[in-house]
Residue frames as qw, qx, qy, qz and C-alpha x, y, z in Angstrom:
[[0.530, 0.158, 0.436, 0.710, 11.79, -30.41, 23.12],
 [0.033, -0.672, 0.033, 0.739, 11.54, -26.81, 22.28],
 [0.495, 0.565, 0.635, 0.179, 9.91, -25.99, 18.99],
 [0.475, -0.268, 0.348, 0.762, 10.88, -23.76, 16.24],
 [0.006, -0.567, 0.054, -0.822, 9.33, -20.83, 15.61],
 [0.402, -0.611, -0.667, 0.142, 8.52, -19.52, 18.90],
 [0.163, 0.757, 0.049, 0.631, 7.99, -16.23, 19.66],
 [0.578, -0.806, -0.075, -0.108, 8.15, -16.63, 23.52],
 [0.724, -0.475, 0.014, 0.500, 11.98, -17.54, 23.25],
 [0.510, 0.532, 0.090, 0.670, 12.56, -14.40, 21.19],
 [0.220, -0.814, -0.116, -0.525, 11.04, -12.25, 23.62],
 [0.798, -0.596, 0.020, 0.081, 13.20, -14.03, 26.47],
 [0.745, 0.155, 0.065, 0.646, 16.27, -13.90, 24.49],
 [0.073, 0.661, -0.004, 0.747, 15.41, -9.47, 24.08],
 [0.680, -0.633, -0.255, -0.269, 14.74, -9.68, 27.52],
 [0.827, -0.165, -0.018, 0.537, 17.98, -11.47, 29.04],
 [0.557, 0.461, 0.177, 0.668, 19.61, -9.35, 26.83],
 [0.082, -0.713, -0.232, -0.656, 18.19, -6.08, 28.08],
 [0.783, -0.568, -0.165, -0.192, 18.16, -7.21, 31.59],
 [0.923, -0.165, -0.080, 0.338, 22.00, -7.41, 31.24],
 [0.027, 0.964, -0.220, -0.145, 24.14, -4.67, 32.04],
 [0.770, -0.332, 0.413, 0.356, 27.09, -6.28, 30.68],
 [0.364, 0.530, 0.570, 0.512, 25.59, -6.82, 27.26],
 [0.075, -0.963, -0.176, 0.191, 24.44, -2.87, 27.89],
 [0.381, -0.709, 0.400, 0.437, 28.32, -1.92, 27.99],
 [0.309, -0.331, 0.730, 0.511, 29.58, -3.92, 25.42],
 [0.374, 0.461, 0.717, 0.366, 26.94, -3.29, 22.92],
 [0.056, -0.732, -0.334, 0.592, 26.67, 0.29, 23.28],
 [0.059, 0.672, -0.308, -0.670, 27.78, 1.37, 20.17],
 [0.061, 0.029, 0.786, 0.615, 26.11, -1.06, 17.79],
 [0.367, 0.349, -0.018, -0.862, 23.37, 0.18, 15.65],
 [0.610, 0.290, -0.513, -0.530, 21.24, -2.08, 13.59],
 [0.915, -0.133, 0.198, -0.324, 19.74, -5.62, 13.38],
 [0.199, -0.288, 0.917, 0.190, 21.65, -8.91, 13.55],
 [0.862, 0.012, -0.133, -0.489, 19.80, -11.92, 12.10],
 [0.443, -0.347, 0.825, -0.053, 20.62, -15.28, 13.50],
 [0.722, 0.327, -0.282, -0.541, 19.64, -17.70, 10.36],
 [0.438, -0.157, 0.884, -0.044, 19.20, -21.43, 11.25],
 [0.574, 0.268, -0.522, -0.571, 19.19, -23.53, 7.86],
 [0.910, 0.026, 0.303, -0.280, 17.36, -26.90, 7.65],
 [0.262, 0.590, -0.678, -0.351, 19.42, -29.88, 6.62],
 [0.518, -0.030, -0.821, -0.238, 17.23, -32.73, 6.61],
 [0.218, 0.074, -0.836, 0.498, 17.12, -33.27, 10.44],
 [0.033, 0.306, 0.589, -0.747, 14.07, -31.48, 11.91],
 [0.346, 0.588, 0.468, -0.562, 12.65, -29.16, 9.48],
 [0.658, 0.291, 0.560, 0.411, 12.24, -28.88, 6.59],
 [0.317, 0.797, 0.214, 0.468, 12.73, -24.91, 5.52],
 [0.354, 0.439, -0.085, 0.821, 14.49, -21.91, 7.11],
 [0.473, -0.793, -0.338, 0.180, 14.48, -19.92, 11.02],
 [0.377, 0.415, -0.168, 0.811, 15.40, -16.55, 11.79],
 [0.347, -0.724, -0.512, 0.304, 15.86, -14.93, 14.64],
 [0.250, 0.727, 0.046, 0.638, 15.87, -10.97, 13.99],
 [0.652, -0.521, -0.430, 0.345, 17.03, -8.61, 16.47],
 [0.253, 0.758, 0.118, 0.589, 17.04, -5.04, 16.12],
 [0.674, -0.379, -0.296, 0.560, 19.98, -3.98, 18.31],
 [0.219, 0.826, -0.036, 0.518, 20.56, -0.21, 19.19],
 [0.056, -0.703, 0.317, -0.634, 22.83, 1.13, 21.73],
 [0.061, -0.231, 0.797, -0.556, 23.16, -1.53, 23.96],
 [0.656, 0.131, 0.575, -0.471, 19.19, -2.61, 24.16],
 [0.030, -0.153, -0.914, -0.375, 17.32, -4.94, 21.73],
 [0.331, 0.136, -0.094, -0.929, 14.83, -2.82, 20.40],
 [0.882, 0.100, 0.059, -0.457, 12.73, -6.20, 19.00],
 [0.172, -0.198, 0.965, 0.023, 13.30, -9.98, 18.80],
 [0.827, 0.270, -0.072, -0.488, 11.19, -12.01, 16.26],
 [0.307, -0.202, 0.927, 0.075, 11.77, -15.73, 15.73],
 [0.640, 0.467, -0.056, -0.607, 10.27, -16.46, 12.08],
 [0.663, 0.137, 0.653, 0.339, 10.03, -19.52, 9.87],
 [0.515, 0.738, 0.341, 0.272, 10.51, -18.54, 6.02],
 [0.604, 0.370, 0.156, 0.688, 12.10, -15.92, 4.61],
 [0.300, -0.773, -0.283, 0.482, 13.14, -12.78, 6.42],
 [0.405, 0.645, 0.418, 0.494, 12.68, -9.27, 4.91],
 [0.340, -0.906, -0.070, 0.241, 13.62, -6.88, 7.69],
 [0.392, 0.809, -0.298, 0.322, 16.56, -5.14, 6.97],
 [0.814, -0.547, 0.071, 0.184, 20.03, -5.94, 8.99],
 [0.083, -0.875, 0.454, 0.147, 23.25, -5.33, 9.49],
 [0.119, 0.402, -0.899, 0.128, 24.98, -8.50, 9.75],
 [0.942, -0.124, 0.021, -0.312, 23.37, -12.30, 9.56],
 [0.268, -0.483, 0.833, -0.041, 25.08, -15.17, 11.18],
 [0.890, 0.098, 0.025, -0.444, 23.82, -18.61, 10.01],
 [0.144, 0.311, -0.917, -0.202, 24.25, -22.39, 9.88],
 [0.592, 0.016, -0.661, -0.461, 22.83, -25.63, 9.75],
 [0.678, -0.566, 0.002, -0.470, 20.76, -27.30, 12.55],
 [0.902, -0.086, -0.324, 0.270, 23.14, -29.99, 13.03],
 [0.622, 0.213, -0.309, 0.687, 25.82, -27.58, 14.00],
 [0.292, -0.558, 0.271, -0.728, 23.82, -24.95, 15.87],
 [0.888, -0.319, -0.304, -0.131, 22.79, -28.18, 17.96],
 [0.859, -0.049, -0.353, 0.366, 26.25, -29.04, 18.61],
 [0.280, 0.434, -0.302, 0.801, 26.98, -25.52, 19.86],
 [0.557, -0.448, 0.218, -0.665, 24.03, -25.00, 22.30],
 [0.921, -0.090, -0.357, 0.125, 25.73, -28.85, 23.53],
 [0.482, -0.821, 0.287, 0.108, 28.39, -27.48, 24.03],
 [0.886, 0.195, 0.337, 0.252, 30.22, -30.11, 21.55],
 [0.574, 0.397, 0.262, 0.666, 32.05, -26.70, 19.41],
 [0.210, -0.676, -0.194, 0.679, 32.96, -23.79, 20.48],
 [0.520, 0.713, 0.470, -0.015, 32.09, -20.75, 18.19],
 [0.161, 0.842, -0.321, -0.402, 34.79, -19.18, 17.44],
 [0.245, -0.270, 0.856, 0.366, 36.24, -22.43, 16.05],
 [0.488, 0.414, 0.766, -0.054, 33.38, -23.16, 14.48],
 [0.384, 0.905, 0.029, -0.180, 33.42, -19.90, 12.75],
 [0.345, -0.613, 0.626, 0.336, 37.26, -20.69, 12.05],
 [0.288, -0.178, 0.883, 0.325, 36.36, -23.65, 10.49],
 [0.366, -0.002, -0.387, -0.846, 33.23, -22.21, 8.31],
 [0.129, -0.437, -0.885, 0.090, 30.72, -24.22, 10.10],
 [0.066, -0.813, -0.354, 0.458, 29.04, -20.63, 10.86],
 [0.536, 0.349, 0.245, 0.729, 29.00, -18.23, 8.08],
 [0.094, -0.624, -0.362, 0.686, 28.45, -14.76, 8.22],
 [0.307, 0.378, 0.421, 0.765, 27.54, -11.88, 5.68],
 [0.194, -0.939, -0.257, -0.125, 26.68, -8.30, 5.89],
 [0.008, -0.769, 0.430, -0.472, 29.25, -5.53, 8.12],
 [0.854, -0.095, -0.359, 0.364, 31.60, -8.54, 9.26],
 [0.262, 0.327, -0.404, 0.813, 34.05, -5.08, 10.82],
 [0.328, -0.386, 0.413, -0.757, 31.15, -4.36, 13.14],
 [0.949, -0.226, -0.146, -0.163, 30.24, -8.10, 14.47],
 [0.782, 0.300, -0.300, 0.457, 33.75, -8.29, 14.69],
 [0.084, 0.405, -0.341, 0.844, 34.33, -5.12, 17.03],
 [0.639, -0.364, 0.237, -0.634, 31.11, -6.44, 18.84],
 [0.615, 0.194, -0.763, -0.025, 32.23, -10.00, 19.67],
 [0.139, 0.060, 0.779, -0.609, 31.31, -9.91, 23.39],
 [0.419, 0.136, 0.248, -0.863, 28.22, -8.87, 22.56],
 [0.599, 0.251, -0.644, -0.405, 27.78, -11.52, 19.88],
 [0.095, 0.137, -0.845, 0.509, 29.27, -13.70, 22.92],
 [0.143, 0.082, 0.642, -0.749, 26.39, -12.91, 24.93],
 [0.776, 0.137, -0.167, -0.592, 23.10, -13.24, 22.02],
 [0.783, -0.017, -0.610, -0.122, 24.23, -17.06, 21.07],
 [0.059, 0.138, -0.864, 0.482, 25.19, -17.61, 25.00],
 [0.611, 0.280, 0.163, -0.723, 20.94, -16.50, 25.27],
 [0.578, 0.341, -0.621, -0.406, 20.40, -19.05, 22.12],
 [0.543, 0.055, -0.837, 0.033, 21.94, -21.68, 23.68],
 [0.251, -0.079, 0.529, -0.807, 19.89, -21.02, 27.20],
 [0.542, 0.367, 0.140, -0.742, 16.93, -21.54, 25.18],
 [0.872, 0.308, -0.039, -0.379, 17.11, -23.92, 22.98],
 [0.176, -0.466, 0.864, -0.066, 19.75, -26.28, 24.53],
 [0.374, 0.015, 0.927, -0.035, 17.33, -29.05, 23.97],
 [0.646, 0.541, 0.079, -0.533, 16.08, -28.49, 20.89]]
């Protein structure tokens, strides 16, 4: 089981990431950090995980994976509850329906997560690499 913070699968997630020349292409033209925000709803833990990710131009400038509150600045933060990021890195929900059906919320510049949606594609595909069996 894969434990929550860890800093070794941020650095594998900025890594992947960086290592892909796909993600390279289709992130080339976002600026700024994402934050991935997994909330606690009883199951595991008992408080709040972000993963930050300060994206420029196609690389991933840093990758932190913090418990508690997160104070970095960002562009755009995705988040939901462990039960449902589970069922995505299952496989059990796919994420655009899941964002359809507000199981995944978002806040922050929604037009430029939106224009990067491969790229988005390609951080939680990294996510669910990593912490399929958490």
């Amino acid at each position: 089981m894969v434990e929550i913070p860890n800093q070794e699968i941020a650095k594998k997630i900025m890594d992947d990431l960086n290592e892909n020349e796909s993600y390279r292409k289709t992130a080339r033209d976002w600026e700024g950090a994402i934050i991935i925000k997994f909330l606690s709803d009883g199951n595991k833990f008992k408080k709040k995980y972000y993963l930050y990710l300060d994206l420029w131009h196609g690389k991933v400038r840093g990758a932190e994976l913090i418990g508690g509150q997160s104070e970095k600045p960002f562009e755009c933060y995705i988040s939901a509850n462990e039960t449902d990021w589970r069922r995505l890195f299952k496989g059990e929900i796919d994420p655009t329906i899941a964002m359809r059906m507000g199981k995944f919320k978002f806040q922050g510049n929604l037009d430029k997560l939106i224009r990067n949606t491969k790229a988005t594609t390609y951080i939680l595909k990294y996510l669910t690499k990593y912490l399929k069996d958490w």
